[in-house]
N, C-alpha and C positions, 0 to 999 in steps of 0.2 A: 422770627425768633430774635433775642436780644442778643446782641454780643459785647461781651469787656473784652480789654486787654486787660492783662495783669505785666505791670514794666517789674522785670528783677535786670537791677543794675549790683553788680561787685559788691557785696557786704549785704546783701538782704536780708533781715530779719526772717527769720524761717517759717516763724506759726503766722506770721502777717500773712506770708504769701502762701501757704498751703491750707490755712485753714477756710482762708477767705476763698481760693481756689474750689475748694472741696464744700463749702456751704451753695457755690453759685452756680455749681456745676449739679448738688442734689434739688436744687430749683430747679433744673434743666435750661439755664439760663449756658450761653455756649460761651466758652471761655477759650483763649489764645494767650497762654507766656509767650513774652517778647523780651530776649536778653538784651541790655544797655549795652553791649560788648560786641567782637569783632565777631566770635563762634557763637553759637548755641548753649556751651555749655557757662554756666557760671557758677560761680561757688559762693556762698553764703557766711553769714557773721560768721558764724561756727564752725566753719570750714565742711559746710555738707554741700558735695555736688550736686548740679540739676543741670537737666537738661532742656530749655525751651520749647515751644514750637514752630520759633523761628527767630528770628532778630529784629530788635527796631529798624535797623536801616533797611529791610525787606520788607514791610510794611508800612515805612515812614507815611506815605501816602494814604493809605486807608483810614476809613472812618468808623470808629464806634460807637457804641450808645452810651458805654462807660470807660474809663481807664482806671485801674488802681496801682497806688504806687503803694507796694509796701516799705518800711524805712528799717531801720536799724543803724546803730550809729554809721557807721560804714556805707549802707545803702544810701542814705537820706542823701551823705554828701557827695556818692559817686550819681546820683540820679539829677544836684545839683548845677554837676558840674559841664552836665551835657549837651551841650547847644541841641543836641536833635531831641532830646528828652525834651525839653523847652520848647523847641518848637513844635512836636507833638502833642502836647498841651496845649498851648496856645491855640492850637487849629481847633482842638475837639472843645474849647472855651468859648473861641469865637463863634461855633456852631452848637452850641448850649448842651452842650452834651454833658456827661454828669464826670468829673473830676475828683476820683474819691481816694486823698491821701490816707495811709495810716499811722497813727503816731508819730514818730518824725519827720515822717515824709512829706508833712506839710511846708517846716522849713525851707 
């Protein structure tokens, strides 16, 4: 079975990350949020809380088949700013694995 991470880092655009959540998941494709943050929990552009199902720094190490970054103004730049975001990229890049920003998450 496939699995993504979906990164929600501080400011996440919400439909990016729940929609895309909720299509990968009715594929039955298996899906893991991974908060950019020290807890589980994180709050989003609009101030809607969520809660992960675990943290990047507890999975720094594992490998996916995908990663999605959702952005929103806020997000894009808290997701920019994170060496371990970076380097979890980086690793699933070097391993051709599928790196799928949304809207400004590409910046």
């Amino acid at each position: 079975m496939k699995k993504v991470a979906v990164l929600l880092a501080p400011g996440f655009e919400e439909a990016e990350a729940i929609v895309t959540i909720d299509i990968l998941r009715r594929l039955q494709i298996e899906v893991e949020t991974l908060a950019c943050a020290e807890s589980r929990a994180v709050v989003s552009y609009h101030d809607v809380p969520m809660v992960t199902d675990s943290t990047l720094a507890a999975r720094q190490t594992d490998l996916y088949d995908a990663v999605v970054l959702p952005g929103g103004p806020q997000g894009s730049v808290n997701l920019a700013a994170s060496e371990a975001v970076i380097q979890f990229i980086a690793r699933h890049d070097e391993a051709g694995k599928l790196i799928c920003p949304v809207c400004s998450a590409a910046a």
